[in-house]
C-alpha positions in Angstrom: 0.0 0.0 0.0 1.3 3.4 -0.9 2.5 6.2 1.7 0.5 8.9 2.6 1.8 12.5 1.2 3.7 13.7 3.7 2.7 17.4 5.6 5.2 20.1 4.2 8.0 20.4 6.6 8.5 23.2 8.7 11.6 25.1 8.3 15.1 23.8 10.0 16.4 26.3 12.9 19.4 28.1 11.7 22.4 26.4 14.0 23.1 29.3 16.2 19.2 29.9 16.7 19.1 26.1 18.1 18.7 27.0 21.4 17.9 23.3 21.9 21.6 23.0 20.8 23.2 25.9 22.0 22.3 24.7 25.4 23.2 21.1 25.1 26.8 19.6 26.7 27.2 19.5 22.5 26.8 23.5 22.4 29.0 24.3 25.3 32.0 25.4 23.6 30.3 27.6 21.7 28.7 28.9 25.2 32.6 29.3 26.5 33.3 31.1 22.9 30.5 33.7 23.3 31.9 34.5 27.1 34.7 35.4 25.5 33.9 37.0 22.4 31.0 39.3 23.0 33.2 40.9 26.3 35.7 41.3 23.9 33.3 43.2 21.8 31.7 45.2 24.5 35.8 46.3 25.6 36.7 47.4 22.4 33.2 49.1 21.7 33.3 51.3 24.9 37.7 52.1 24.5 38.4 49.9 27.3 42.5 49.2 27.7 43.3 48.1 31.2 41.9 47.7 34.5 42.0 48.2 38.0 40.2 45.2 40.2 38.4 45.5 43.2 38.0 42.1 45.6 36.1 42.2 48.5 33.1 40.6 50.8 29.8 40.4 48.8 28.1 39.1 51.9 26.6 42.6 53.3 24.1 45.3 51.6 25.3 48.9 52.9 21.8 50.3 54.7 23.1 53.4 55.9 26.9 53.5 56.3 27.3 56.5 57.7 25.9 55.0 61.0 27.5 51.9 59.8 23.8 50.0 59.5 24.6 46.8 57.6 22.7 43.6 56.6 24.5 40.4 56.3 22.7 38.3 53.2 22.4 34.4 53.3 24.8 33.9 50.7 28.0 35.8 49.3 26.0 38.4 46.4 22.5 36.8 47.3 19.6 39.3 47.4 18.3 37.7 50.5 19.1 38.9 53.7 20.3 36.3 56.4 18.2 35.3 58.9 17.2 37.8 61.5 19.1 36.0 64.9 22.7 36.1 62.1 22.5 40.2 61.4 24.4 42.5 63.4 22.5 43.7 66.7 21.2 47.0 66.3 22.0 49.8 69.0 19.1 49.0 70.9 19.0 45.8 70.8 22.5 46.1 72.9 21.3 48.6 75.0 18.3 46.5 76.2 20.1 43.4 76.7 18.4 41.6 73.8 21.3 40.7 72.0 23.6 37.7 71.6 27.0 37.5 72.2 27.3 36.7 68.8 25.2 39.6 67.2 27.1 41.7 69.4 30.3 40.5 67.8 28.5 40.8 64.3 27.7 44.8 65.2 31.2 44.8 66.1 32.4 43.6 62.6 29.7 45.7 61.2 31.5 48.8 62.0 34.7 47.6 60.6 32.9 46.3 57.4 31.3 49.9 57.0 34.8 51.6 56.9 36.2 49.3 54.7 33.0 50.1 52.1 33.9 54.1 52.8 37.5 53.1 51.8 36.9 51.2 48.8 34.9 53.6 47.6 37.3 56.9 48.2 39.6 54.6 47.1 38.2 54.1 43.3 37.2 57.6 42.9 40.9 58.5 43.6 42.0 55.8 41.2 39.2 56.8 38.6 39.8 60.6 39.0 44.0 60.1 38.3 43.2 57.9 35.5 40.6 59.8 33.5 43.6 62.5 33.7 45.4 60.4 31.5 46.1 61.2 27.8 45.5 58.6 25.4 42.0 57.3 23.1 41.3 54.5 25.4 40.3 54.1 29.3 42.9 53.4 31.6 43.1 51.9 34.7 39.1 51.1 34.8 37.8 50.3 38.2 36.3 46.6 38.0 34.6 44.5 40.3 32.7 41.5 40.6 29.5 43.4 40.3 27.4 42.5 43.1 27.2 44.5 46.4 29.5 45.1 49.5 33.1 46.1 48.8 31.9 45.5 45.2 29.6 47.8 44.9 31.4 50.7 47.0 34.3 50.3 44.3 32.0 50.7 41.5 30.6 53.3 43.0 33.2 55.3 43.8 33.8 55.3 39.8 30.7 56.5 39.1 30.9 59.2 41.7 34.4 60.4 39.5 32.4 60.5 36.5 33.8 57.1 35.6 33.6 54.4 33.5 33.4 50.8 35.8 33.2 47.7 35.0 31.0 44.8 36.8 32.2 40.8 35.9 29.0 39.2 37.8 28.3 36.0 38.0 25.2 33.6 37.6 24.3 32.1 40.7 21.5 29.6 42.1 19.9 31.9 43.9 18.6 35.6 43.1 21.6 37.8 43.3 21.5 41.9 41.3 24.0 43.8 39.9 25.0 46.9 41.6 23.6 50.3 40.5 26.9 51.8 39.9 28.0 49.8 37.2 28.7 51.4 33.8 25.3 49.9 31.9 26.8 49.0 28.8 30.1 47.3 31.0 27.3 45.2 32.8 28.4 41.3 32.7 26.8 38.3 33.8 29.1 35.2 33.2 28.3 31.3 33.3 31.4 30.1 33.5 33.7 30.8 36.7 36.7 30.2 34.6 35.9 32.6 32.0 34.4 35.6 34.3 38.3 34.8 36.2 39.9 35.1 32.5 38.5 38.4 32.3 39.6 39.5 35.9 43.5 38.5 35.3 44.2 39.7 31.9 43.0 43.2 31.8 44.5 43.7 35.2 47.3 46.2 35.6 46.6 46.2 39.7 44.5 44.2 42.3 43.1 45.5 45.4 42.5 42.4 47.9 39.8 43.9 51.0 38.4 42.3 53.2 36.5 39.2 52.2 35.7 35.7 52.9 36.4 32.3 50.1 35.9 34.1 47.5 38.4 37.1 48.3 40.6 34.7 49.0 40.4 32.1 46.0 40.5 35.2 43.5 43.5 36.9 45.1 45.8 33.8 45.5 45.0 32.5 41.8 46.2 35.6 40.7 49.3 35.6 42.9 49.4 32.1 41.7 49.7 33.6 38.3 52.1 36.3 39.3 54.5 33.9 40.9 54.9 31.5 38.3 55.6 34.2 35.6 52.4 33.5 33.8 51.6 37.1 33.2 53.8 38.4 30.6 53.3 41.7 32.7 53.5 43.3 36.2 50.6 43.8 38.6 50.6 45.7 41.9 48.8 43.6 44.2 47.8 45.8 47.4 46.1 43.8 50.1 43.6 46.3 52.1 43.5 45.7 56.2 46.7 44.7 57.6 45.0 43.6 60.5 42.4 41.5 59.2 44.5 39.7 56.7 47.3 39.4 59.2 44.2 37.6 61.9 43.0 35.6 59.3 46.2 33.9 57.1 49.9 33.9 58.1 51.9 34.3 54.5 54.8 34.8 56.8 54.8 31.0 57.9 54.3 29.6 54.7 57.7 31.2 53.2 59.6 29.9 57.3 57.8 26.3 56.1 59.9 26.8 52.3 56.5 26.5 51.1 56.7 29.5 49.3 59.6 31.4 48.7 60.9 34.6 51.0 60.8 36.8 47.7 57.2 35.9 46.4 55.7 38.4 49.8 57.4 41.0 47.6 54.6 40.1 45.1 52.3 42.0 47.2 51.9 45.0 49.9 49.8 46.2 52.4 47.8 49.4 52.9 45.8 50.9 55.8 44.3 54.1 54.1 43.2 55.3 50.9 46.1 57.3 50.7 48.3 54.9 51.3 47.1 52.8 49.1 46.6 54.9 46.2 50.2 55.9 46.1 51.3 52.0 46.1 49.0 51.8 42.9 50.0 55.0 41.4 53.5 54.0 41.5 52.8 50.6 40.2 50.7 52.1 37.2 53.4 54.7 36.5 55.9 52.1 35.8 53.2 50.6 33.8 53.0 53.9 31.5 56.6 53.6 31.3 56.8 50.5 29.7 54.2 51.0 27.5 55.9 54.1 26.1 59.0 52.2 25.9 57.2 49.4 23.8 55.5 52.0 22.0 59.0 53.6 20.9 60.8 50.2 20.1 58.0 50.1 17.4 57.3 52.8 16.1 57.0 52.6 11.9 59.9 54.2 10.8 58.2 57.6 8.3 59.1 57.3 5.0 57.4 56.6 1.3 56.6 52.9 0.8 55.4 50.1 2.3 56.5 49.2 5.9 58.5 46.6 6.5 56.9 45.7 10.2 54.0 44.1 10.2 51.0 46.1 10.4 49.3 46.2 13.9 47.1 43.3 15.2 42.8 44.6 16.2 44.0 44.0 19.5 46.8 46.9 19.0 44.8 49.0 17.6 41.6 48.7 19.8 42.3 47.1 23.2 41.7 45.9 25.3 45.3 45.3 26.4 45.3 41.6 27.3 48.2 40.4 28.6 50.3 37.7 27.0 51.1 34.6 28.9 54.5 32.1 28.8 
């Protein structure tokens, strides 16, 4: 017995509109690809040539910090606040004796965690306000963080107080999490992959600042001493770690380099700063040697003017538009 006509057919999805595809283990490195790609894009679009990054706790909303009123959330960038016996004790809460010892301590740490926000913040601006005095067609220096609030926000937003540009490298999470207001719209990023937000953190950098923070602070500020110490940045990065004291309570570096496991020189990879001030002179000198270099490399090739072709190759995109990302051995 014959077949039936077939019913006409539908058209086939392009590839790249399969979203069936495009999120199947099959699409995934074209999922990596596009994390890499379309930043890129965005970089080059909005003259971006360096960077500045920003680590810190995620795990407090600033209320008020001028009377240093701060909510913890129930997870580092979360949207949700912790539960009410885990946030700091409020004044009169201490006063009247309702208080635990622990939310005591919490208000305690709540009025540390508040200065540290102020500092990031006139800490940025300062960074943002030297850099935008800059010559040059590109942004320097651009204050980045990882987009979501605490000492994250308060460095983005001492950018956009400057009259910055800032750049926010969020990160997709199980739970609902927001980027900061601060953040430069059209530098807004929300990454899949750890690996690939982290890419984007190391290789624009020119300097880190490390504040306060928890396993996130400390997982993104070793792998990029990691980096630093085994020469896999073809460049130098200032690494200034903000809050001797709290660093110094809560890691030792000292005894790791008395064990031999790392060596006496590689604490010279980084510095400490107590102020602003301080700490904006530690990265000014850093980025000045930065400029230096750049001029140098700039000199060395220089087309030689005459009639003709060139002999030197002509410049790669990257060259010509930035972002500068460094080269690794």
């Amino acid at each position: 017995m014959p077949r039936k006509e077939p019913d006409p057919l539908e058209k086939a999805p392009l590839a790249y509109e399969n979203q069936d595809f495009l999120n199947s283990p099959d699409g995934r490195v074209f999922r990596m690809m596009a994390e890499y790609q379309e930043p890129m894009t965005r970089f080059r679009r909005e003259r971006i040539q360096d960077t500045v990054v920003f680590f810190g706790s995620a795990r407090f909303r600033a209320l008020d910090v001028a009377s240093h009123e701060l909510e913890l959330l129930d997870n580092t960038g979360s949207r949700k606040a912790a539960p009410a016996d885990q946030q700091p004790a409020r004044p009169h809460e201490v006063e009247s004796g309702e208080a635990s010892e622990q939310r005591k301590k919490l208000a305690q740490a709540a009025v540390e965690m508040a200065q540290y926000y102020e500092d990031a913040r006139t800490l940025a601006g300062m960074v943002s306000k030297w850099a935008m005095s800059l010559p040059g067609r590109r942004h320097r220096y651009v204050i980045t963080s990882g987009g979501g609030p605490g000492i994250m926000e308060a460095a983005n937003r001492g950018a956009y107080e400057a009259g910055a540009k800032s750049i926010g490298l969020n990160i997709k999470l199980p739970f609902e999490q927001m980027p900061n207001p601060y953040i430069t719209p059209d530098l807004n990023f929300e990454f899949h992959y750890f690996f690939m937000r982290k890419f984007w953190f190391a290789y624009l950098a020119k300097a880190l600042v490390v504040f306060p923070g928890g396993f996130g602070t400390l997982d993104e500020m070793f792998e990029l001493l990691t980096l630093a110490q085994t020469h896999k940045l073809a460049k130098k990065i200032t690494v200034v770690i903000y809050g001797s004291s709290y660093w110094k309570g809560v890691i030792d570096l000292d005894i790791l380099a008395d064990k031999g496991a790392i060596s006496r020189s590689d604490l010279d990879l980084f510095q400490f700063a107590d102020s602003p001030e301080e700490a904006f002179e530690k990265l000014k000198a850093g980025l000045l040697e930065d400029l230096a270099a750049q001029a140098a490399w700039d000199r060395d090739h220089a087309a030689p003017a005459g009639p003709g072709v060139p002999d030197t190759p002509a410049p790669s995109a990257q060259e010509l538009l930035g972002p500068d990302i460094a080269k690794t051995r």
